[in-house]
C-alpha positions in Angstrom: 0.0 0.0 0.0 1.4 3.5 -0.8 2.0 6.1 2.4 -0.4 8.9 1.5 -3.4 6.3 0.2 -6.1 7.3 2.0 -8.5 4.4 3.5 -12.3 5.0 4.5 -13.6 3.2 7.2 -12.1 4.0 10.5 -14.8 2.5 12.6 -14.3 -0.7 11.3 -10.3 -1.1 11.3 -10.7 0.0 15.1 -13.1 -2.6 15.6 -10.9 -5.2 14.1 -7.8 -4.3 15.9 -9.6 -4.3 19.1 -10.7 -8.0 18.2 -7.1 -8.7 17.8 -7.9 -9.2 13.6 -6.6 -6.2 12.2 -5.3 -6.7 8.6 -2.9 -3.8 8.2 0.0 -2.3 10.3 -0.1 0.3 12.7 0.2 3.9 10.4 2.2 6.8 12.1 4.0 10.2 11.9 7.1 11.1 13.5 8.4 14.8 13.1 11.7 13.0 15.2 14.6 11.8 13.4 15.9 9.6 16.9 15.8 6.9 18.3 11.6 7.2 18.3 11.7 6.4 14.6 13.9 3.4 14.8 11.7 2.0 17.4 8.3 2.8 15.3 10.0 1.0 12.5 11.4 -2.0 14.5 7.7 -2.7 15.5 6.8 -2.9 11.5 4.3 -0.2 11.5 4.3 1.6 8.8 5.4 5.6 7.9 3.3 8.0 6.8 3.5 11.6 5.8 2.0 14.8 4.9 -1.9 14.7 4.6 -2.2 10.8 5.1 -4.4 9.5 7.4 -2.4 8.0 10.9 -3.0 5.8 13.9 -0.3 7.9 15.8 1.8 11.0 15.3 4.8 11.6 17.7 4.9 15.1 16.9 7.0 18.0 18.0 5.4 20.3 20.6 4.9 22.8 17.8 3.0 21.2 15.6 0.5 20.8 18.4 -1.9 23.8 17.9 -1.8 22.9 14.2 -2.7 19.6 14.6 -6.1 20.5 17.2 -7.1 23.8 15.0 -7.0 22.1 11.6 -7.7 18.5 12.1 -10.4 15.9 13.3 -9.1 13.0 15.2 -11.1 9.9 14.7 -11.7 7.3 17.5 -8.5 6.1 17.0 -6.0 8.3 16.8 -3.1 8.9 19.3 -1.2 12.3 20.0 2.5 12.7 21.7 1.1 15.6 23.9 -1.6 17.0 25.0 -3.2 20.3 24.0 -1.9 23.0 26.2 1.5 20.7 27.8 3.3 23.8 28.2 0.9 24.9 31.3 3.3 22.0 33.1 6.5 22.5 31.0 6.9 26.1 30.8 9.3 27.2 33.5 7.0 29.9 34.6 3.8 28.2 34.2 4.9 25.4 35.9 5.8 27.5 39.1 2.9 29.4 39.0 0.6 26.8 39.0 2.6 24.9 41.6 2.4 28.3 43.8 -1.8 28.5 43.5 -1.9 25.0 44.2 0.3 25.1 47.0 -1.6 28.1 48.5 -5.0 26.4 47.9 -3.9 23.5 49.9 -2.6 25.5 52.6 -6.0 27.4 52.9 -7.8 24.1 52.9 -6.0 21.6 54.6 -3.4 23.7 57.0 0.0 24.0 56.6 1.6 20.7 57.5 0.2 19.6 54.4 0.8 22.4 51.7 4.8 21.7 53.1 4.6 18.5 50.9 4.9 21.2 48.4 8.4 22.8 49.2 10.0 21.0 46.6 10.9 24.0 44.1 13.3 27.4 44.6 11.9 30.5 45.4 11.7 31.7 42.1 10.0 35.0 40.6 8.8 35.4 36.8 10.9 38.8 35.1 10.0 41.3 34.0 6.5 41.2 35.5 8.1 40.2 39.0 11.5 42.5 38.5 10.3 44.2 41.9 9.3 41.6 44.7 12.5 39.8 42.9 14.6 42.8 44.2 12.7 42.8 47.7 13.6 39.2 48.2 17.0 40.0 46.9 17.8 42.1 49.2 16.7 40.2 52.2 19.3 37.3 51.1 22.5 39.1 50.8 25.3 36.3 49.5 22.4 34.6 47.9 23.5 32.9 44.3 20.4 33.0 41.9 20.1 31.8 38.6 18.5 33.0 35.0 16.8 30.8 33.3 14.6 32.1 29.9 11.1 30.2 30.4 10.7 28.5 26.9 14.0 27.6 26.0 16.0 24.1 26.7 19.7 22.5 26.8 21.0 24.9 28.8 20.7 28.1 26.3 20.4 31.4 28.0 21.5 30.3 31.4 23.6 32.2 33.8 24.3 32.6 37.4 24.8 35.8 39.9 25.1 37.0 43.1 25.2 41.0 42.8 21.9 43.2 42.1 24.5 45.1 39.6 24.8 41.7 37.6 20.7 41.8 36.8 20.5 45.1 36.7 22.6 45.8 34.2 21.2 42.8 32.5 17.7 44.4 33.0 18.7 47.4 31.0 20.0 45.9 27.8 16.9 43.2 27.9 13.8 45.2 29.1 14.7 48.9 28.5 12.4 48.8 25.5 12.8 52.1 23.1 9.8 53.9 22.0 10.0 51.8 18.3 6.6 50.1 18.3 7.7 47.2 15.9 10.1 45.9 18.5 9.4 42.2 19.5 8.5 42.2 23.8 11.2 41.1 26.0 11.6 37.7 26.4 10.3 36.2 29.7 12.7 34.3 32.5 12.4 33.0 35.6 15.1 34.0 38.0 15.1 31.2 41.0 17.1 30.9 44.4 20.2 28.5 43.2 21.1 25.2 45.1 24.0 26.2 46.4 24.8 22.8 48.5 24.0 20.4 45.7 25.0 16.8 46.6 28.1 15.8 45.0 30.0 12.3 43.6 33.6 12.7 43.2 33.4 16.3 43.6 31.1 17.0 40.6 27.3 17.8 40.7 25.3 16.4 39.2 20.7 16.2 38.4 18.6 13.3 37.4 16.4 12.4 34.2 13.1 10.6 35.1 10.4 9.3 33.0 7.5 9.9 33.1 4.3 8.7 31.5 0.6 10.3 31.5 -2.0 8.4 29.8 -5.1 10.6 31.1 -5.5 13.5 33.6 -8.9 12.9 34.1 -9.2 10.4 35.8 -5.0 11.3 36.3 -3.2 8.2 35.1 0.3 7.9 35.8 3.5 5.4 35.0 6.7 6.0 36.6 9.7 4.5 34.5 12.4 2.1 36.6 15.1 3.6 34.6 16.7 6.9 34.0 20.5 9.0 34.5 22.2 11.0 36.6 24.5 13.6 34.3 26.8 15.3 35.9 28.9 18.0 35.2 32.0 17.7 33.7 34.0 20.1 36.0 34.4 19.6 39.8 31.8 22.1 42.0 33.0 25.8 43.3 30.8 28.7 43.8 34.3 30.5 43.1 33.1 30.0 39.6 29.9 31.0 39.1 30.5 32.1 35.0 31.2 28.8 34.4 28.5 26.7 33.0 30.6 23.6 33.0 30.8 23.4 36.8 26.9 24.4 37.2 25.0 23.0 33.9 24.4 19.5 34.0 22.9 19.4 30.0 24.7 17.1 27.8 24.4 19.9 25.5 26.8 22.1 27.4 28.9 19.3 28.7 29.9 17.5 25.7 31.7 20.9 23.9 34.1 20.8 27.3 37.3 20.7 26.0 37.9 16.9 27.9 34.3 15.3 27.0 34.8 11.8 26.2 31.7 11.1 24.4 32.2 7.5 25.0 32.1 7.4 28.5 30.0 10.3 29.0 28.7 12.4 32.0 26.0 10.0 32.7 25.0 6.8 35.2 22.3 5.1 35.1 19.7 5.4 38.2 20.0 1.8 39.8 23.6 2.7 39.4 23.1 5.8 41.2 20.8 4.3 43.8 23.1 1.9 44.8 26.2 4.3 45.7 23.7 6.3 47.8 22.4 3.1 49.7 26.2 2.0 50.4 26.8 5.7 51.4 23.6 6.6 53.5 21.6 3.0 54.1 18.9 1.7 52.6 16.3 3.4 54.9 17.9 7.0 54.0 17.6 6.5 50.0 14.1 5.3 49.8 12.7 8.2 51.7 14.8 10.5 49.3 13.1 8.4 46.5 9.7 8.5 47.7 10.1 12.3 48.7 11.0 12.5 44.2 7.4 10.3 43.9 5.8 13.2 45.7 7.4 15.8 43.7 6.0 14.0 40.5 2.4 13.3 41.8 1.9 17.1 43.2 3.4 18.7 39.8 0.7 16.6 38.1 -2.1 17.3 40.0 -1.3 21.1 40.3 -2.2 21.3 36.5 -4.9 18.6 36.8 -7.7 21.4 36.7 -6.4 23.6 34.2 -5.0 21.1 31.9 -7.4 20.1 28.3 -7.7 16.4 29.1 -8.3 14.2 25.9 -8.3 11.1 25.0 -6.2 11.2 22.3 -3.6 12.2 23.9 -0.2 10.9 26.1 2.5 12.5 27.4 5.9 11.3 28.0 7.2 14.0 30.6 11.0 14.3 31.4 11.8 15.3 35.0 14.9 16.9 36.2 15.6 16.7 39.4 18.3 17.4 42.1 19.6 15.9 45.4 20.9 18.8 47.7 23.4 17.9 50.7 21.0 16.3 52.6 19.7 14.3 50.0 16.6 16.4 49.8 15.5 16.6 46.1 14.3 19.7 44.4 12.3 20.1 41.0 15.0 22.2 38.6 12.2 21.7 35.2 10.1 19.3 33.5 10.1 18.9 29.7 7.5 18.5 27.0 10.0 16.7 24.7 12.7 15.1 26.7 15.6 14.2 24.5 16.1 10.8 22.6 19.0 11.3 20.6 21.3 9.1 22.0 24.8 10.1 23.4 26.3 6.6 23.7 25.5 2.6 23.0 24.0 2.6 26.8 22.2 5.8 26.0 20.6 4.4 23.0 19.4 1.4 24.8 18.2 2.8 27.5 16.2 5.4 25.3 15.4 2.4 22.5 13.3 0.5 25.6 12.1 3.1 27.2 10.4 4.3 23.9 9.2 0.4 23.3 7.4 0.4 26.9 5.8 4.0 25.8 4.6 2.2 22.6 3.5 -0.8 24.6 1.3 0.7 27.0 -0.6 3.4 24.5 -1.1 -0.3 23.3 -2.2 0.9 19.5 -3.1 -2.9 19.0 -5.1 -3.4 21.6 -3.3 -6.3 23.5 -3.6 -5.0 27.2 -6.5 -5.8 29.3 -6.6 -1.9 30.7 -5.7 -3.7 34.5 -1.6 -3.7 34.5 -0.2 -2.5 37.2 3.7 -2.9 35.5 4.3 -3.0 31.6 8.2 -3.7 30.6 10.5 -1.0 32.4 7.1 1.1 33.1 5.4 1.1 36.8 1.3 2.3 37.0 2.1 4.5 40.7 -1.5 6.5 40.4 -4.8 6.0 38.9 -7.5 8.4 40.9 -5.2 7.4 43.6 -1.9 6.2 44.4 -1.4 2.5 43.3 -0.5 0.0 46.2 2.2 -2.3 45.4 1.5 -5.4 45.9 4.5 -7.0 47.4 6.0 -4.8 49.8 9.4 -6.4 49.2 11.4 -3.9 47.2 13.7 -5.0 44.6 16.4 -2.5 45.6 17.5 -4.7 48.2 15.1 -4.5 51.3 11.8 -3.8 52.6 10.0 -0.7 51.5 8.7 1.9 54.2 6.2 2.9 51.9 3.8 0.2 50.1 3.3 2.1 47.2 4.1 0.5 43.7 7.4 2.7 42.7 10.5 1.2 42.0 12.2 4.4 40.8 16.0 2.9 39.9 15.2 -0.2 40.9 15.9 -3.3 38.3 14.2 -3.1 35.4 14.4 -6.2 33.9 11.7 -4.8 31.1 12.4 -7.3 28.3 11.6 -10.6 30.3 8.4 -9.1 32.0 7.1 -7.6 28.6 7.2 -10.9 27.1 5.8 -12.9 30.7 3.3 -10.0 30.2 2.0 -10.9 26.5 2.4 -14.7 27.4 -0.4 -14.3 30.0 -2.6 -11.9 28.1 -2.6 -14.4 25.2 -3.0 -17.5 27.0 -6.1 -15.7 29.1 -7.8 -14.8 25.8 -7.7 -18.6 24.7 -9.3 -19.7 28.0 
């Protein structure tokens, strides 16, 4: 069949694939020249492109307006993000809804419990906030804060300060807008308190990528994903250095054009990797609080956009967390993204990245295998549906018991491939009963 034939009859090829006798391959987009399109064609489904009908289209955030303003989605049809993603993804979005959540909570259930919130720096929104920024400044003398612009990624725009004279001078060549109407409006930042005591390993910082997958906001559907990195930076720590992003920018962007980058080994370890230095370091007991504390980070973030976000059921999104440990293994909540990266830095990278992608696939479940009840699929685990999701052995993998009997194993073992196919083997052989 060509790529751009159109074929009528929607309602009946998602009937057949739901029956599990669907005579054609999966059809889908992909904007993403990565390690996304290798897995979409290692599963056999079949490219398509410009005005051709799809099953799914893994789309860059961009294209997302487009796709809702000028399109009708049949029954079928699956979306990489939802509608308006960047309410949870935008640097200054994200805080502000995390701050009106945070404040409704407090109002309704007291203090104690709006301090499950204190995950995220003071941070202030510029230019709006120049003023109260300044306030706050003041108040904190010695304070290092850091400039972030609010819809940019990899690091660009970044910087770090500690005198008023640094931002104010910054202020004037960014915001001191002429009386020429045609010029574009100054670009929006946030400007946060910096982690000044961020836990180090060997002397160099360093943040963590985690996965994470939401099927549904409404009811809110979440799957945490076993795997993930730490990437550190490539320079040891100093607040001596403050100009230099090597020592304070973790992003493989930044890091791999140091001068001594060995893009073989990398800046990276993998999450069980990391877990298991800070359990010999700290004990077992210390580490999974400092895990679960990330698990509360992820839920709250998600449910302080639940209201505003356009839930529909078209729609998945495959969020990528950053997140750091502080001295006291306390972790913070630097940004999420809309379109983590999965362009591969390294053999292990591409693996990592290649599975991850297949569990993705796996649970959006275009075929219609699943029976809708999983609680784990491949490297993926289901920790909230309307609720959180009970594990249901309270033996962790990771070495002991867990305090909590919730169903994260966040860089635990991830032995994906032998539990997806354990998986299928029992769905099939339950069908032929």
């Amino acid at each position: 069949m060509a790529k751009n034939t159109k074929v009528p009859g929607y309602m009946l090829r998602t009937t057949q694939r739901q029956k599990g006798i669907g005579d054609r391959a999966i059809w889908f987009k992909c904007s993403l020249q990565n390690t996304i399109l290798d897995v979409l064609r290692h599963r056999g489904w079949q490219e398509v492109s410009g005005d051709a009908d799809y099953d799914l289209n893994w789309c860059d955030v961009g294209a997302i307006k487009d796709i809702f303003d000028n399109a009708h989605l049949h029954e079928h049809m699956r979306i990489s993000h939802f509608r308006n993603h960047y309410e949870l993804t935008r640097k200054n979005l994200m805080v502000k809804n995390l701050k009106r959540t945070k404040r409704a909570t407090e109002k309704e259930q007291g203090k104690l419990e709006a301090q499950k919130y204190d995950f995220f720096p003071t941070t202030f929104e510029l230019p709006s906030e120049y003023h109260i920024f300044v306030e706050e400044f003041k108040k904190n003398p010695g304070t290092v804060w850091i400039m972030k612009p609010v819809a940019k990624s990899q690091g660009k725009g970044i910087f770090l300060f500690k005198k008023l004279k640094d931002i104010t001078d910054w202020k004037k060549g960014e915001y001191q807008i002429p009386s020429d109407p045609n010029r574009d409006a100054p670009e929006t930042y946030v400007v946060q308190r910096y982690i000044m005591n961020p836990y180090l390993i060997g002397g160099r910082k360093f943040d963590m990528r985690i996965y994470l997958l939401v099927t549904s906001y409404i009811p809110l559907k979440a799957w945490l994903y076993r795997g993930g990195f730490a990437r550190f930076s490539n320079t040891r720590y100093s607040l001596e250095s403050i100009d230099d992003n090597y020592v304070h920018l973790t992003n493989v962007a930044i890091q791999k054009t140091a001068p001594d980058y060995d893009p073989e080994k990398g800046c990276k370890w993998s999450l069980p990797q990391l877990r298991q230095y800070l359990i010999a370091k700290h004990g077992l007991e210390s580490v999974e609080r400092s895990f679960r504390d990330i698990d509360n980070i992820l839920i709250k973030s998600l449910q302080s956009v639940q209201k505003v976000m356009i839930n529909d059921k078209h729609c998945f999104e495959m969020y990528g967390y950053d997140i750091l440990f502080d001295s006291d293994l306390k972790p913070w909540l630097v940004e999420i993204n809309a379109s983590p990266s999965l362009t591969a830095s390294n053999k292990d990278d591409y693996d990592l990245k290649f599975g991850l992608m297949e569990d993705v696939l796996n649970i959006i479940d275009m075929e219609g295998r699943l029976s809708g009840k999983e609680k784990r699929v491949g490297g993926f685990d289901l920790i909230w549906e309307d609720g959180p999701i009970m594990a249901t052995d309270l033996t962790s993998e990771c070495l002991g018991p867990q305090p909590y009997p919730t169903n994260s194993y966040l860089g635990c073992q991830n032995d994906r491939r032998s539990q997806t196919r354990a998986l299928f083997r029992s769905i099939s052989a339950s069908k032929k009963r």
